[in-house]
Residue, then its C-alpha position, 0 to 999 in steps of 0.5 A: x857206294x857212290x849212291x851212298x855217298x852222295x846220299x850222306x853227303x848231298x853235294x858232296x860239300x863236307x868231302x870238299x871241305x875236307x879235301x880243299x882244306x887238308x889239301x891246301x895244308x898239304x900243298x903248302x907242307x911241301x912247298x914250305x919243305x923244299x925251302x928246309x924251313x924250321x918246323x916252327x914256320x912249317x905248322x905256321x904255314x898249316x895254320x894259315x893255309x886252314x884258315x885261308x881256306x875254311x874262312x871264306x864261305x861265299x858261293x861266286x868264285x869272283x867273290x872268292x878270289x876278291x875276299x881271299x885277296x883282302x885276307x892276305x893283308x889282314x893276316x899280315x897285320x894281325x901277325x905282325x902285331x902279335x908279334x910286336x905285342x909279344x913282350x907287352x902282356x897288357x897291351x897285347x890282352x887289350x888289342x886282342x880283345x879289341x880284335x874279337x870285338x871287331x871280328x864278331x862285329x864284322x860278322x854284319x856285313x856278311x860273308x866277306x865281313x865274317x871271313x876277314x874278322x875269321x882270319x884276323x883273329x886266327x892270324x893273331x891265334x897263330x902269332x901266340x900258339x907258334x911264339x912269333x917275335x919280331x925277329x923270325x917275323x920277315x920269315x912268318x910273313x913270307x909262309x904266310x904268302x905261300x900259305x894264302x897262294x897255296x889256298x888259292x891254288x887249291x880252291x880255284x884249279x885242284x879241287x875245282x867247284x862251280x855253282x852249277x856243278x855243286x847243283x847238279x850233285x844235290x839233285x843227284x844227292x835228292x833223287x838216291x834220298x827219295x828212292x831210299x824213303x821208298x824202300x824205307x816206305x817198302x820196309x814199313x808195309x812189310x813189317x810185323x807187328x814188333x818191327x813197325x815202329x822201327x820201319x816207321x822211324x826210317x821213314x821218318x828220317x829219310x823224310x827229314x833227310x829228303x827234306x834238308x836235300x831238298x831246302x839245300x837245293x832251293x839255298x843254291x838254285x840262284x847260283x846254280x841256274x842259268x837264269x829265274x825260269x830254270x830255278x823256279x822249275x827246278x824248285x816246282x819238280x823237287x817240290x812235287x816229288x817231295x810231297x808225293x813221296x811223303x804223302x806215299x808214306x801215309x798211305x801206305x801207313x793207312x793202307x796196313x792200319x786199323x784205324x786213322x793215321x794222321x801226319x803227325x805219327x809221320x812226325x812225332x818221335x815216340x808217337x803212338x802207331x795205329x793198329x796194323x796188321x798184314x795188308x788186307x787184300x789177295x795176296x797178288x794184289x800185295x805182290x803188285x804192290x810191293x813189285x810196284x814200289x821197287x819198280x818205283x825205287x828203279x825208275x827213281x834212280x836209273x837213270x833215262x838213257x841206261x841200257x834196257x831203255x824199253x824195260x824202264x819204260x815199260x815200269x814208268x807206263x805201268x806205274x803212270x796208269x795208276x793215275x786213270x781210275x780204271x787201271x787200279x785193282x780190285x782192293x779196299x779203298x785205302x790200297x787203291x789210294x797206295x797205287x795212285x800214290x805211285x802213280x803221282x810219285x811216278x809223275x813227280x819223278x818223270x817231271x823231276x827227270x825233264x827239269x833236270x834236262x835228261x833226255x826223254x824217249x817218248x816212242x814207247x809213251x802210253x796215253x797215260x804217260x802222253x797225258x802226264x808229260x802234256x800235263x807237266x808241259x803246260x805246268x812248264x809254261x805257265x812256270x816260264x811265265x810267271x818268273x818272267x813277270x816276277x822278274x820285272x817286279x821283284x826288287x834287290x834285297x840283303x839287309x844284314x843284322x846287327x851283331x853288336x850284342x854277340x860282339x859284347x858278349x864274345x869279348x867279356x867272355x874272353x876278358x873273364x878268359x884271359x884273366x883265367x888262363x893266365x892263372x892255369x898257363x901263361x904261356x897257354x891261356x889262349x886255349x881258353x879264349x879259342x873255346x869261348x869265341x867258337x861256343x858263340x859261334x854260330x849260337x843264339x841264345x843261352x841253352x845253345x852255347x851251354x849244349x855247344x860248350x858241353x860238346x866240345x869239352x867231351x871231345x877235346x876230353x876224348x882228343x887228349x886221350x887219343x893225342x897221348x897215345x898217338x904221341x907216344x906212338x910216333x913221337x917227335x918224326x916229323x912228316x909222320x905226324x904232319x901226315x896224321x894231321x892231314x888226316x885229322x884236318x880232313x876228318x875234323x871238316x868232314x864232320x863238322x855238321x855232324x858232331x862238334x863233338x867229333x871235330x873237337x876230338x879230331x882237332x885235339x889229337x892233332x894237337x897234340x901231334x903239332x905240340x910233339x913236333x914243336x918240342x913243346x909236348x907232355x901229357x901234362x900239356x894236353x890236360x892243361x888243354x882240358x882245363x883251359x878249355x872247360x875254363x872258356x866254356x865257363x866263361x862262355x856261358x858266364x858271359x851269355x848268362x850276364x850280359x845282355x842274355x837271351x834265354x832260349x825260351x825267349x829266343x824260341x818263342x820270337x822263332x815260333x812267332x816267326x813260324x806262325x807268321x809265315x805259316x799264315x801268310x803261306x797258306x792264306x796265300x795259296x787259299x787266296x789263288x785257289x778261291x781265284x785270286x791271281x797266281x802269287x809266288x806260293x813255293x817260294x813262301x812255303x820254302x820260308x816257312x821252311x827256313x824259319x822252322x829249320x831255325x826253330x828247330x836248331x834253337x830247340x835243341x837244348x830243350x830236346x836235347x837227351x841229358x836236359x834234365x826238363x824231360x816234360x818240357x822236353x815232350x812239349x817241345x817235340x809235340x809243338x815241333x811235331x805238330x809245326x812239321x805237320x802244318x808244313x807239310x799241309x801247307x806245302x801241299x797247299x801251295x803246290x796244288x795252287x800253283x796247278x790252277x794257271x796250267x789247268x784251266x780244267x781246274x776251276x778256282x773255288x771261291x767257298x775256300x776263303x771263308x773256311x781258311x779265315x779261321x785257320x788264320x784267326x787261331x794262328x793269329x790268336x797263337x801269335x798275340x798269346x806268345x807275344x802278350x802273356x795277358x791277351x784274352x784271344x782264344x782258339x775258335x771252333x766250329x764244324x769241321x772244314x769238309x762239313x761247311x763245304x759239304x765236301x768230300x770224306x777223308x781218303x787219307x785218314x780212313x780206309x774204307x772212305x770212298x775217293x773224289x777226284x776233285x782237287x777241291x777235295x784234296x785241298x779240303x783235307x789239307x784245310x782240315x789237317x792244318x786246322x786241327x794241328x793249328x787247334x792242337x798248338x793251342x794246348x801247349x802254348x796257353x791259348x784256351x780251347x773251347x769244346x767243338x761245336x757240332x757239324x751241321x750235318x751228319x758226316x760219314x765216318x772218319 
């Protein structure tokens, strides 16, 4: 259970957003209850110990403190004057839009920026949803101090998080994520013809999973370590592990297949799956396999200093072996490819374990397993010392970006919000601008707010439902109900990566338990809550539709250039050292190519998403996003064999490489120049595949009877050439003209 746990939640982040949060509102209940206050300042005190809490997102607890200690006054002014504007309708609807221009605007100056505009127009929310006037003000102010004090408890002494602490379980979370792609991995080896493509969906996702644990980690390694050394060896071991793990898959998808598997299947949802059928070799060699691959899952999560310390052993030698050619058995080509597959993924996890300073027996170490750990050693050293020089040369950054149009946009939309509220409710048009300022929050383009705007209306539709009959449940007792909003507050910030949806549900039921205990509830209360909420996600999208619009295709399309960009920077790079070029930071520009696709795939959700009525679009997209996620991967593969070169010196740089990689960057440019000029001539450039112009090695990955090198050159040749054919295959959807192929200048052996 506690693997699960840490697998669905990495860090554990979500549980201690929602614990921090509904554990300071409780703090703040009881000691608002002591004092025999009115319910009026009890649900004050909730409110504003939920916003002095999951307004501050800066990760240095110093930071913390400082910009929890500057929200307090800012919380107090925006009360104050809610609650002097409270009789003047015109000049109170002025300053509040003045307050959510200046609160989306402040969102450029970062965090801290984001966090006290967050409070300020929380505050003023407040001030409207609990009625304050001037004379209970003295009384507000004071919940509000205790509320602010209470947060502070919480975050820094109860519920105590550190950097380092927050690392320490995403590689935990990282480590039970790999060992369930390999029992996803195990899963599609033995399923049968019907069942193949729902294995193969697991592993997709637990390769996606992988992946997110894995750029969640690299987002912390700053904080979290003591010092570049560590970081960069700690990126270097979970970088390695992940490419193993998901270069296994595709073996053992060749392994079971009848014709070639490429990394798209990995990546396409709906993509065709080879022909499979039963493994093709003796029975005992299908029984190692499979033992393998659980002892494999075992040596991933048990961990070094258990109890049964020579048996694990024992597995880790066995598995390392496969890595030496003559400890392989007799099988087809592409099953003995499965075994050096867990040979390598054995290596990445014993690398994995000394990075993350467990302890380490070597009594028992075979000379297998004595050549893995001299390897991973000198790999190490020569990580140590190229931080330390990057040290040296590396310069502060943190440039910000203006946010002047979605200030614009938010406000607009909640002008048109005020005005129509104040039609539906004068006593409840706020609801209306709180949904038009959360559906721009966070969002980027037009499609996303639409698909934003969508979820929330479902959920708070299905809250309202929920709420009636929880009022009618408990009605008016009042620590009941403050109770079942703790639980709602808890449930609404543990789901909130999730599901909008479901936060918006859990937050509309606990509405409506805040409206029996203020005197102030009736079911038509909760509708009059759908309606002011579809109103703001009108005018929402009204606003981002009219002024100053980004079209989601216009914004997708500045994204894709960005991946482009960092895709040919990434692999021309990590070409660059592998010709014999000095060593470059290579892991650290695949991670940004990671970013940008992350980003890329977040603002294609509106286009991908299951009710878009533009289902050929649709497809399109998934394709490009597919065959993007395939040159990731090429390209991370790339950079982690290059960075071998300074540790190896029995690995020579081959200066031939330079030349083949030229045309992957000149198609990659000529994709970029067609996204950014509709009227450019630039085409794709063809020619004899990548392994023919070196007269290097078949493929081993695609083609199960290809016999194996033991080149690294040919290893980053089949990368070279995967990478070029999904770069070709983006040319297709995105316009750019594709001339037939020219032939090889030489026969090759069959793929």
């Amino acid at each position: 259970m506690r693997d699960r746990l840490a697998a669905s939640d990495p860090g554990l982040l979500r549980l201690a957003a929602g614990v921090r949060t509904s554990g300071s509102i409780a703090l703040t209940l009881a000691v608002l209850g002591t004092l025999d206050l009115p319910v009026r300042h009890l649900v004050a005190g909730a409110l504003a110990a939920m916003v002095a809490t999951f307004a501050i997102r800066e990760r240095q607890r110093r930071r913390q403190a400082v910009t929890l200690a500057l929200g307090l006054p800012v919380a107090l002014v925006s009360l104050s004057l809610g609650a002097l504007l409270h009789s003047r309708v015109v000049a109170g609807d002025l300053f509040f839009l003045a307050l959510i221009f200046c609160a989306v605007y402040s969102r450029r100056f970062g965090d801290r920026g984001n966090a006290l505009g967050l409070i300020g127009f929380q505050a003023y929310f407040m001030s409207l949803f609990v009625g304050a006037t001037v004379p209970v003000l003295p009384g507000l102010c004071g919940v509000v101090v205790i509320a602010f004090l209470c947060s502070a408890l919480v975050r820094f002494v109860i519920v105590y998080e550190t950097p380092a602490g927050i690392l320490q379980r995403l590689r935990e979370a990282f480590r039970v994520r790999l060992a369930q792609l390999v029992e996803a991995q195990l899963e599609l080896l033995d399923a049968g013809p019907d069942e193949v493509g729902k294995a193969l969906g697991a592993v997709r996702e637990g390769t996606a999973r992988l992946h997110e644990t894995a750029m969640m980690i690299q987002s912390r390694l700053q904080e979290g370590t003591s010092d570049e050394a560590v970081a960069q060896l700690v990126q270097r071991r979970i970088a390695d592990a992940e490419i193993a793990a998901e270069r296994l898959g595709l073996l053992l998808l060749n392994a079971r297949s009848a014709e070639r598997a490429s990394t798209l299947t990995l990546h396409l949802p709906g993509a065709s799956v080879p022909a499979s059928g039963r493994l093709p070799v003796r029975d005992d060699v299908a029984g190692t396999l499979r033992r393998d691959l659980r002892a494999l899952v075992l040596l991933v999560l048990r961990p070094a200093g258990e109890d049964g310390r020579t048996a694990l052993a024992q597995v880790r030698n066995r598995l390392l072996g496969y890595r030496e050619e003559e400890n392989l058995p007799s099988a087809p080509p592409a099953v003995r490819d499965v075994f050096r597959g867990i040979g390598e993924t054995a290596r990445a996890v014993l690398g994995l374990r000394a990075a993350l300073d467990e302890p380490q027996d070597e009594s028992d170490d075979t000379p297998a397993t004595t050549r893995s750990r001299e390897e991973l050693d000198a790999e190490n050293a020569a990580i140590a010392g190229a931080a330390e020089a990057e040290r040296e040369e590396r310069a502060p950054t943190g440039l910000e970006r203006p946010t002047t149009r979605a200030a614009v946009q938010v406000s607009v939309g909640s002008a048109l919000a005020i005005a129509g509220g104040e039609f539906l409710s004068s006593h409840r048009w706020y609801w209306a601008v709180l949904t038009c300022w959360i559906v721009f929050v966070n969002t980027s383009s037009t499609g996303e707010i639409l698909v934003k705007g969508y979820r929330r209306l479902v959920g708070t539709v299905l809250g309202v439902a929920a709420g009636i009959v929880l009022v009618g449940l408990i009605g008016p007792a009042t620590w009941p109900a403050l109770g079942l909003v703790l639980v709602f507050v808890f449930l609404m910030f543990y789901t909130a990566s999730l599901s909008h949806t479901l936060m918006s549900f859990f937050v509309t039921a606990a509405l409506g338990l805040l409206y029996s205990l203020l005197h102030a509830y009736s079911p038509a209360v909760l509708l009059l809550r759908v309606q002011e909420t579809a109103l703001g996600v009108a005018c929402g999208i009204v606003a981002a539709v009219l002024v100053l619009p980004v079209r989601t295709g216009r914004r997708t399309d500045e994204l894709l250039v960005t991946v482009l960009q960092r895709l040919s920077d990434a692999a021309g790079a990590a070409v660059e050292q592998l010709s014999g070029k000095p060593a470059a930071d290579l892991l650290d520009r695949a991670r940004d190519l990671d970013k940008a696709l992350g980003d890329l795939r977040a603002a294609t959700q509106p286009l991908t998403h299951p009710v878009t009525p533009m289902r050929a679009r649709r497809s399109t997209v998934q394709y490009v996003m597919a065959l993007l996620e395939t040159c990731a991967y090429h390209t991370r593969s790339l950079a982690a064999t290059a960075e071998l070169l300074p540790a190896h010196p029995s690995i020579a740089g081959d200066p031939r490489l330079r030349q083949v990689c030229g045309r992957i960057t000149r198609n990659i440019a000529a994709l970029v120049a067609r996204l950014t000029d509709e009227h450019t001539t630039a085409g794709i450039e063809r020619g004899p595949s990548i392994a023919s112009l070196l007269d290097a090695e078949p493929d081993t990955e695609g083609t199960p009877d290809a016999p194996r090198y033991d080149r690294v050159t040919g290893r980053v040749l089949r990368h070279l050439q995967r990478l070029d054919e999904a770069v070709v295959g983006l040319a297709r959807p995105l316009g750019v003209p594709v001339p037939d192929p020219a032939p090889d200048p030489a026969p090759e052996p069959a793929r």
